[in-house]
ZAMARGU-4260 file (C-alpha; in steps of 0.2 Angstrom, whole numbers, plus 5000, padded with zeros to 4 digits):
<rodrens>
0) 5237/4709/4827 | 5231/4720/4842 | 5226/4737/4838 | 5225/4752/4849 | 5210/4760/4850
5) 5208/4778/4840 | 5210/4791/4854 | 5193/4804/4853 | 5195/4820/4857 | 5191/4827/4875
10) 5178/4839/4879 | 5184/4857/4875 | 5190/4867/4889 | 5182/4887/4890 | 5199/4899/4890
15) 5201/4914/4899 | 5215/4925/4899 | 5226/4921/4915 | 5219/4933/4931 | 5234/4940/4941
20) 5234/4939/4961 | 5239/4958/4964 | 5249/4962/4979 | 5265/4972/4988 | 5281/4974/4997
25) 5285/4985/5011 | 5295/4996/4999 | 5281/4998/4991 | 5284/4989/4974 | 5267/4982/4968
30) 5268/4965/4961 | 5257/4954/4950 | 5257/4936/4951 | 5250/4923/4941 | 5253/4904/4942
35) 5254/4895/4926 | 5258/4875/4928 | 5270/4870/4916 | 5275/4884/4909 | 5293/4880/4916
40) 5302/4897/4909 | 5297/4912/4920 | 5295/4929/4915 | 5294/4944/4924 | 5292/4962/4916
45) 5296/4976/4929 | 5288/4993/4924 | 5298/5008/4930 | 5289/5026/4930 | 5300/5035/4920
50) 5293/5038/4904 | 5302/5049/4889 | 5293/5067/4892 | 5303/5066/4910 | 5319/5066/4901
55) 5329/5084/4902 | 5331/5096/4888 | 5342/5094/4876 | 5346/5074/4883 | 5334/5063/4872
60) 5339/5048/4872 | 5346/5048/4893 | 5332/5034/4897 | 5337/5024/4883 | 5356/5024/4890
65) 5349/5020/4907 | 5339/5005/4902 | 5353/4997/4894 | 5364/5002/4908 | 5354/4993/4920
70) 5352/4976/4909 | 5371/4978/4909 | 5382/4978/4926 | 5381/4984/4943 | 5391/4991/4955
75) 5398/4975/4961 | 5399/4965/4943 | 5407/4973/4927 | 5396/4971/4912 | 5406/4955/4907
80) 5402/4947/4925 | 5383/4952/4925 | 5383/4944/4908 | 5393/4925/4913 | 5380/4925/4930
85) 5366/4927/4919 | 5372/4914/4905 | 5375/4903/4919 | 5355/4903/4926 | 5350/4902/4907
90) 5343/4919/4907 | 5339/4932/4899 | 5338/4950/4902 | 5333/4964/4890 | 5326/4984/4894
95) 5321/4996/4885 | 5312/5014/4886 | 5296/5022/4879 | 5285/5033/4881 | 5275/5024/4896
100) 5289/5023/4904 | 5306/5011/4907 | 5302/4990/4904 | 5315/4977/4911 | 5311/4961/4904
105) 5317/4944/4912 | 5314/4926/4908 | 5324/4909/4913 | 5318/4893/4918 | 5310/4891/4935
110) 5323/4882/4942 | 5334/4897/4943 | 5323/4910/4946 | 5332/4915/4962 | 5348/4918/4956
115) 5342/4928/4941 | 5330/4939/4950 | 5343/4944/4962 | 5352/4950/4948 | 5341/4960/4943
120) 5337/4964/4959 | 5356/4971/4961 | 5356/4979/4945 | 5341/4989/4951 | 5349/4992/4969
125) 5364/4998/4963 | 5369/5001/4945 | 5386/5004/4939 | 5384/5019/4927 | 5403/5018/4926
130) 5410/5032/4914 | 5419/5020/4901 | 5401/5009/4902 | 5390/5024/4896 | 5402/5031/4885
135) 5403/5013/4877 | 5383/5015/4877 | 5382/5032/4869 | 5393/5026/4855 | 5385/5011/4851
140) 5369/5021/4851 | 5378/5034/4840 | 5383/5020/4829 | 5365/5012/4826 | 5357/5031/4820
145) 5364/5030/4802 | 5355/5013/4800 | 5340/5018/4806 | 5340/5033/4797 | 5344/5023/4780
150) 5330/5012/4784 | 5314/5018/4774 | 5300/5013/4788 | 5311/5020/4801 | 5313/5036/4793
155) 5294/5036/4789 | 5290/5032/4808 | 5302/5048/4812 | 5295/5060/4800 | 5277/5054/4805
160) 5280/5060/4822 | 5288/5074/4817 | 5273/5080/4808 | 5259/5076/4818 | 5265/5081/4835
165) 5274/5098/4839 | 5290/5100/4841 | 5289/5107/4859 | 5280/5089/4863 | 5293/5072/4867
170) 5286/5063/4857 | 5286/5072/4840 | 5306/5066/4841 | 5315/5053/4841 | 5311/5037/4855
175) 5329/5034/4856 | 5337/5053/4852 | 5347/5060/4841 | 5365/5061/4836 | 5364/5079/4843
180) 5356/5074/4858 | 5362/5057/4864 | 5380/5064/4862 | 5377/5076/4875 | 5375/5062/4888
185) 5387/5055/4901 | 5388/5044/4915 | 5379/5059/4927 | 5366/5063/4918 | 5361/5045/4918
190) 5364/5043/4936 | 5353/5059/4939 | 5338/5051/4928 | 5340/5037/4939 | 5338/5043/4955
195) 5324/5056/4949 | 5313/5043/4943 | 5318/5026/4946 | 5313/5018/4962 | 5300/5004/4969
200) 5286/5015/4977 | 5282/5017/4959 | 5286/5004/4951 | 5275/4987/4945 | 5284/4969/4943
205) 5274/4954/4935 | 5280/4937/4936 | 5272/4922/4927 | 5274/4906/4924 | 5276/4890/4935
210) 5276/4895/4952 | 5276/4876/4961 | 5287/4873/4975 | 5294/4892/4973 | 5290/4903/4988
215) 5288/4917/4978 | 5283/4927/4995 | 5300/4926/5003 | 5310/4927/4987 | 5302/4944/4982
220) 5306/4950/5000 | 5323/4944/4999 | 5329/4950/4981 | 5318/4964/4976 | 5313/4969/4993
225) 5329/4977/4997 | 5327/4988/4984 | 5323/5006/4991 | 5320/5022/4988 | 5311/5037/4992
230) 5291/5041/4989 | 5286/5053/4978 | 5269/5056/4969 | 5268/5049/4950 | 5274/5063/4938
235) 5258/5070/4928 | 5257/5067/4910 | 5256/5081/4898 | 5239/5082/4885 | 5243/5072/4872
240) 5240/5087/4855 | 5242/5084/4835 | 5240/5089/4818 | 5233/5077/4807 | 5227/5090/4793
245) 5228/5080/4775 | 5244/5083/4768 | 5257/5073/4760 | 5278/5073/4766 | 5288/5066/4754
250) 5305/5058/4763 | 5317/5061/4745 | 5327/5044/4743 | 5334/5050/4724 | 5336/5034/4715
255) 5326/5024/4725 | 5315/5009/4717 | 5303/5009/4732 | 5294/5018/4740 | 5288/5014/4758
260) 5272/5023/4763 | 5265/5027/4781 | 5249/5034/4783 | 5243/5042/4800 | 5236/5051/4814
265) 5231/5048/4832 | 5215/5043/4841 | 5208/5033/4855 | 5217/5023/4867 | 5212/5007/4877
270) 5202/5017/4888 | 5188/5026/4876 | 5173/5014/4873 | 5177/5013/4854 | 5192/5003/4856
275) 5185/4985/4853 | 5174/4990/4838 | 5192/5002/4831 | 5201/4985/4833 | 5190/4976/4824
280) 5186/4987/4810 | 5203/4989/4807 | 5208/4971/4807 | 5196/4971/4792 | 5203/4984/4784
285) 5223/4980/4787 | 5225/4967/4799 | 5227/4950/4789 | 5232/4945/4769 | 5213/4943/4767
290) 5210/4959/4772 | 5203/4974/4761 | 5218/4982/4760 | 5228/4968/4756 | 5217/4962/4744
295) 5216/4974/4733 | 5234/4981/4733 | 5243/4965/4734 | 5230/4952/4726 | 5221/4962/4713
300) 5233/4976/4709 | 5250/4967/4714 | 5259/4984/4718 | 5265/4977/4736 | 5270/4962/4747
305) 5259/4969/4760 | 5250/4982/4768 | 5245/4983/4786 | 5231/4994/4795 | 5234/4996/4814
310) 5232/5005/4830 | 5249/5005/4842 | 5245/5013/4860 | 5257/5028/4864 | 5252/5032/4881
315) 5237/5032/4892 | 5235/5041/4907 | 5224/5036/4924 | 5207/5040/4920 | 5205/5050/4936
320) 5221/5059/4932 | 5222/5076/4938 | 5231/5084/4927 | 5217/5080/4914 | 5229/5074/4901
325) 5222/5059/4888 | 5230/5045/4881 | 5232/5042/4863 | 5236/5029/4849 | 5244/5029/4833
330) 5232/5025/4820 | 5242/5019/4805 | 5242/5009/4787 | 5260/5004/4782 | 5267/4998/4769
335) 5280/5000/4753 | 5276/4998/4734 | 5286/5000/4717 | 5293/5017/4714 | 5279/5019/4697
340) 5265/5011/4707 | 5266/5025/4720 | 5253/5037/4713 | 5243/5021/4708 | 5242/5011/4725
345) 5239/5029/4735 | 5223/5032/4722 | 5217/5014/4728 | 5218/5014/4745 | 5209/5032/4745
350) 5197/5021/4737 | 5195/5007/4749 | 5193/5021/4762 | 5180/5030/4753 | 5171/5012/4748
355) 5173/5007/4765 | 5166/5023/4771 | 5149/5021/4758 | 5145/5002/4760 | 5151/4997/4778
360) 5161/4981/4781 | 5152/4963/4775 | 5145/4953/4791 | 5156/4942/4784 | 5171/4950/4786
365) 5168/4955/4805 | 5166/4937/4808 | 5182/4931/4801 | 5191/4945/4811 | 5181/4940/4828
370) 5187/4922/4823 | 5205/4927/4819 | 5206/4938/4834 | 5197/4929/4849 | 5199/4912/4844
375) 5220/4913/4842 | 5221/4919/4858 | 5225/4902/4866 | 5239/4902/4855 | 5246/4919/4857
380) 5246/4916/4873 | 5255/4900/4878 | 5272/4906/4884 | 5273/4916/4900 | 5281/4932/4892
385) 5267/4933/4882 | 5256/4935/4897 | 5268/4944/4907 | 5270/4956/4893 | 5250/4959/4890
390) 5250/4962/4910 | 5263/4975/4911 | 5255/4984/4894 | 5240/4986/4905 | 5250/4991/4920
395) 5259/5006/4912 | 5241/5010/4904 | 5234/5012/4921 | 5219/4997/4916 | 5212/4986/4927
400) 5219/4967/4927 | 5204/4961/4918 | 5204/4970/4903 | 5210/4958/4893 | 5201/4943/4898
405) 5186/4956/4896 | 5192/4962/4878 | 5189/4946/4871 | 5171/4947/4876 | 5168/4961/4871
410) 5175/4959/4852 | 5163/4945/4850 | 5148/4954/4857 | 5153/4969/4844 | 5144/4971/4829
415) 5147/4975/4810 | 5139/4991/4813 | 5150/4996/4827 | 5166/4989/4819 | 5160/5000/4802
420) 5159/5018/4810 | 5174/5015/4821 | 5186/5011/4808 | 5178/5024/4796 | 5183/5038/4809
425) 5197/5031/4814 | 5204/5034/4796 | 5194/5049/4786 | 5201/5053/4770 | 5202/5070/4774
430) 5213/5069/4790 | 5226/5058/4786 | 5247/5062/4786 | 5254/5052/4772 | 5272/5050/4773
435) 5283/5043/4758 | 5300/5040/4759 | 5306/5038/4739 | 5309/5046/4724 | 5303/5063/4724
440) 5307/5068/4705 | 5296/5051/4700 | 5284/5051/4713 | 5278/5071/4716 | 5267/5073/4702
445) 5256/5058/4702 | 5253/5061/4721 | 5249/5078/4718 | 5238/5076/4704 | 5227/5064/4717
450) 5222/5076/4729 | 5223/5069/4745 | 5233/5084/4754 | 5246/5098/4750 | 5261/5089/4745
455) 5281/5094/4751 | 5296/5087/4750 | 5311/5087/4762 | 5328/5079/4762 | 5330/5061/4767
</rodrens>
């Protein structure tokens, strides 16, 4: 018998994370390109400059209704028509609004990327905002507000913001608006959003993925490039302010056999120095089941499933922006315990943060998180959307294209030091917001009794 010979492993190839060609259209929509052989599903992620705090008063929610709008119909498809030609490329087509601004998401094999960006294309030309359309929007949206308000983290996320921002600032409410707000909205105020903010002169569209034989040149020009609109200067970003003096807010759930626990305050965004060392100190504090958090509270103590330390990014502005404003991101430790355990599981985390705070993080633990964080980047970036995704974050958070290839170098070059005083003042004991939503009769006393901030209690 013949016997193939074992197969040895090849020579390891150095990655990099994917560098974008950067470029423009006449109507001065900026495009990034990058070329991925065999990544056969293309994505593209257009970033539109019309970010929450330019919604009008009294009409949170608008940019939300427009975003699904758009992903939705157009003036010459109804919504059901948009949504057969799509199916037919194998596409699909999502859109959403956050503070950054508007995201219109799109991926569908190469093979069809023609048909499906002129779709989108259309949908950005000309909308539909057809009366029956956005009242179907703006009930659907109405419908989904009970649910998120019956959903423990997303009524800790709400009464997080509510607490650390003021109440004149966007984004101390709601992302998405309120029952109040979004029922105020109609086919003309979304139409007037969209011609105040939407248009190419500020607008970014990334495309990744296999670009062989696709002349992406002349299909940009031909789809996207008819889109027009008038110039205007971007709009300047208010200062980003907030409270985070101790305190304690419990969310009263009466009867509740949980409760879910959301620990905050702001701090630096991608742009400060500190932001490689922060996201590795925080990896080791939250980031992973073998981290300290989780190790304790879920391995030692078994009071939860999990609990989870991170930093999300909730705007940046340009560094060289005039109006001086920052950016800012949402530190944060999440997570929900047994309704006795509350008191319990709060008084140890204190005292990992206040450990932590005395005897720095282990050598060992910076390097599992430098493993687990540079070396599963190949991985988390295998599908274009992945990278179109990473390139559009740094888009709407005004950094160059390199950043995150240059991340990656940089969390490896950062030491246990670093990654120690960075978490410690990303979370100090004294100026955190804990939000509970549970049982206030059960839960009150024991977190009072800890001291870790004025306790109060509002409806749920």
């Amino acid at each position: 018998m013949q016997y193939h010979p074992q197969p040895a492993p090849g020579t390891a190839k150095p990655w990099a994370f994917p560098a974008p060609e950067r470029g423009a259209l006449p109507n001065g929509l900026t495009v990034l390109r990058c070329h991925r052989p065999g990544q056969q599903v293309v994505a593209v992620e257009i970033f539109l400059d019309a970010p929450l705090d330019a919604e009008p008063a009294g009409l949170d929610g608008v940019a939300t209704i427009m975003a699904r709008a758009l992903s939705e119909g157009t003036d010459k498809r109804s919504a059901e028509e948009f949504a057969a030609e799509l199916e037919r490329c194998g596409a699909t087509l999502d859109a959403h609004a956050d503070h950054p601004g508007l995201r219109v998401s799109l991926e569908v094999p190469a093979s069809r990327l023609p048909k499906a960006l002129g779709l989108v294309a259309e949908a950005l030309r000309a909308p539909a905002f057809a009366d029956s359309e956005v009242e179907r929007l703006v009930g659907n949206r109405l419908d989904e507000i009970p649910h998120e308000q019956a959903n423990p983290a997303r009524r800790a996320a709400k009464q997080l913001s509510k607490e650390l921002f003021p109440a004149t600032a966007r984004m101390s409410r709601p992302r998405q608006g309120t029952e109040e707000t979004v029922s105020r909205i109609d086919a003309a105020a979304v139409r007037a959003f969209y011609d105040a903010h939407v248009r190419p002169s500020t607008a970014t569209a990334v495309v990744v993925g296999d670009l062989t034989d696709i002349d992406l040149d002349a299909l940009l020009a031909d789809t996207l490039g008819d889109w027009s609109g008038n110039t205007v200067e971007p709009r300047p970003a208010p200062p980003i302010t907030a409270d985070d003096t101790g305190r304690v807010v419990i969310v009263d759930r009466p009867g509740a056999v949980q409760t879910q626990l959301l620990i905050g305050r702001i701090g630096a965004d991608r742009h400060d120095s500190v932001w490689p060392a922060q996201v590795l100190g925080t990896y080791c504090l939250g980031g992973t089941l073998t981290s300290r958090l989780d190790r304790v509270l879920r391995e030692e103590k078994g009071y939860t499933y999990g609990v989870r330390a991170f930093a999300q990014v909730l705007r940046s502005s340009a560094p060289d922006s005039a109006s001086g404003a920052t950016g800012a991101s949402m530190l944060a430790i999440s997570g929900s315990v047994d309704t006795e355990s509350t008191g319990p599981a709060l008084d140890d985390l204190w005292k990992v943060l206040r450990t932590l705070a005395a005897e720095g993080l282990t050598d060992a633990e910076r390097e599992t998180a430098v493993q687990n964080l540079v070396g599963v980047a190949p991985l988390k970036f295998e599908t274009a959307a992945s990278v179109a995704g990473t390139l559009a974050d740094q888009v709407e958070q005004h950094l160059p294209d390199d950043y995150q290839a240059t991340l990656y170098a940089r969390l490896a070059e950062t030491g246990t030091v670093e990654a120690t005083a960075a978490v410690v003042n990303a979370f100090p004991v004294d100026r955190l917001v804990t939000v509970l939503v549970g049982d206030a009769s059960q839960i009150a006393e024991p977190v009072r009794a800890l001291g870790i901030g004025e306790v109060s209690v509002v409806t749920g």
